[in-house]
Structure formats: C-alpha cells, structure tokens
C-alpha positions in Angstrom: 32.2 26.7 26.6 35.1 24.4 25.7 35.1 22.8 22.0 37.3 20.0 21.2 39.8 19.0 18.3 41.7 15.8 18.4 45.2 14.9 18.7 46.2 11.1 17.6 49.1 9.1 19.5 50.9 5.9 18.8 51.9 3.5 21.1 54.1 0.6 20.7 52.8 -2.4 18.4 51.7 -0.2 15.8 48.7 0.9 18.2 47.3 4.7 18.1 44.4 6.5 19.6 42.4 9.8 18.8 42.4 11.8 22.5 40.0 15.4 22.5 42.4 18.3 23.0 39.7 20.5 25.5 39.8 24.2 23.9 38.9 27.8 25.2 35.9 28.7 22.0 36.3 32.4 23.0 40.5 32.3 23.0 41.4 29.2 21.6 43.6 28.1 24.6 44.1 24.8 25.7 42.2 24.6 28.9 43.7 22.8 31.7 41.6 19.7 34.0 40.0 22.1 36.9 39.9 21.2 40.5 36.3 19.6 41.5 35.0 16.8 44.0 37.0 14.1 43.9 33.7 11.8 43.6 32.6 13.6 40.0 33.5 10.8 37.2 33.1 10.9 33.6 34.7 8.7 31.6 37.1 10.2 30.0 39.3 10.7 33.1 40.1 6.5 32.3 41.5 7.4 29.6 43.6 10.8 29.9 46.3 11.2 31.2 46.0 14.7 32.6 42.8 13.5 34.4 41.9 11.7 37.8 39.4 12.4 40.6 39.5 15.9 41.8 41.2 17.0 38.3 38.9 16.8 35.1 37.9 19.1 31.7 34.9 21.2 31.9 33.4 19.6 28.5 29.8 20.1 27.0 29.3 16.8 25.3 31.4 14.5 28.2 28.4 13.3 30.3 29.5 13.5 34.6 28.0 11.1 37.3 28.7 10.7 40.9 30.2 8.0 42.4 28.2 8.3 46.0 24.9 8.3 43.5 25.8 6.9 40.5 23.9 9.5 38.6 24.0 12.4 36.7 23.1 14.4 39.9 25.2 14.4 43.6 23.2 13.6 46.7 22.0 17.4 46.7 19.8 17.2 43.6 21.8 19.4 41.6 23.5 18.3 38.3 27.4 17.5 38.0 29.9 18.7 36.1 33.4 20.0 37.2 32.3 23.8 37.6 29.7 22.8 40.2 30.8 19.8 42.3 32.7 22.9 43.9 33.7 23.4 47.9 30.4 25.4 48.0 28.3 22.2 47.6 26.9 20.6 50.7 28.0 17.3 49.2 31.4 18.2 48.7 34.0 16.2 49.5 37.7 17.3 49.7 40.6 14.7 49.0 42.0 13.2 51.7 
C-alpha cells in the first residue's frame, strides 16, 4: 500500500503547486511510477512529471480507467490499476 505526503513547487510568476510524493507505508521509500499498459490513465499522470502511459504510481485513493473502455475496468472485466493492467492480461497492450 502506498500513502502519500506532499511536496509544493514554484514556478515562475509567483505560481506553486502541491504534487503527492507516492510512499512505501511498510519502508517509507519513495516508490517509483511501475511499468503497466500503456492504455491505463488516471489523472494524475497529466500532471507529474515522472508519469506517462506505460509508467504510473500504484496509489489507493488515484482512481484508473482505460482508454479502450473508458472505465474503471479494461475490456476483460477486471478492474485497473497499474499492478494488474500487467503483460499477463489478455487485453494487454505493449508500447509500440
């Protein structure tokens, strides 16, 4: 399970933003964007940098949808989220 803290950056113009920093709970580590179907979305991934299709957090309170079904299940029927829109899906689809 990841938890999340916050990290706040400043742009130019006097403009900031709060990103989540994704978190290990049992370690504390700061866990990395995981390989995954590059069709998973959440939305997030418009917003960080270290995210893009095929490359997102494992997050308990980011909600995932697929972009063939625009829904919180893939074609298959089975929910979506970064650890399961995995090569072992039938609906898996690697990166060209």
């Amino acid at each position: 399970m990841n938890t999340e803290s916050t990290q706040t950056i400043s742009a130019s113009g006097g403009a900031s933003a709060v990103l989540p920093i994704y978190t290990s709970s049992t370690t504390g580590e700061i866990s990395l964007p995981i390989a995954c179907c590059p069709f998973l979305r959440c939305k997030s991934m418009y917003y960080r940098t270290d995210e893009r299709p095929g490359k997102l957090h494992e997050s308990d309170v980011m909600n995932y949808w697929c972009l063939k079904t625009q829904d919180p299940e893939g074609p298959d029927g089975f929910n979506c989220r970064p650890s399961t829109c995995q090569s072992d899906r039938a609906c898996y689809q690697a990166e060209e």
